[in-house]
N, C-alpha and C positions, 0 to 999 in steps of 0.2 A: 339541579341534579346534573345537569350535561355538565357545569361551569367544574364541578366538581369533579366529574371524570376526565376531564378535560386537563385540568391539572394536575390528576395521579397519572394521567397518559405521560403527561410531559415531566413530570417527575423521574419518570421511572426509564423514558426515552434519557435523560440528561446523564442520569446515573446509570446505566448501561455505557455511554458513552464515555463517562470519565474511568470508567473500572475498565476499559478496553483500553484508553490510553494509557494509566498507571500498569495491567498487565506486560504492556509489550514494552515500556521502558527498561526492562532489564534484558533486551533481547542484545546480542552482539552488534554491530555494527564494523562489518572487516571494508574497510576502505585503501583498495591495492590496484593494482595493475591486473589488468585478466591478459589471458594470451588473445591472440589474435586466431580467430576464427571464423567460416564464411559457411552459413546452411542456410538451406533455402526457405522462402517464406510459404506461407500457404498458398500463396498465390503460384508459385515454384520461380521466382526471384531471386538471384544471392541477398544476402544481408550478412554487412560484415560487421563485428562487434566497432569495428571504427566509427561507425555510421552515426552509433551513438554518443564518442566522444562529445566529454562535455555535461551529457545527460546521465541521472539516473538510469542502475539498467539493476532490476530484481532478477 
């Protein structure tokens, strides 16, 4: 009985995950220049969008 729960758990984990990745494939993706701008961190630090040249920035 566990074996078996066990495999609709991860069933259903599996399938949850691919209907989350097939959902967001039609999302936009705008890949541009952003301006330059400098706000402080929570720590009250500058951080300037340069910082992350190079990287992902959501």
């Amino acid at each position: 009985m566990k074996n078996v729960f066990k495999l609709a758990l991860c069933l259903v984990t599996m399938s949850s995950m691919l209907f989350s990745t097939l959902s967001n494939a039609g999302l936009p993706v705008i890949r541009g220049i952003g301006g330059e701008f400098t706000l402080n961190s929570t720590l009250g630090h500058p951080v300037s969008l340069s910082d992350y040249q190079g990287k992902t920035v959501i």
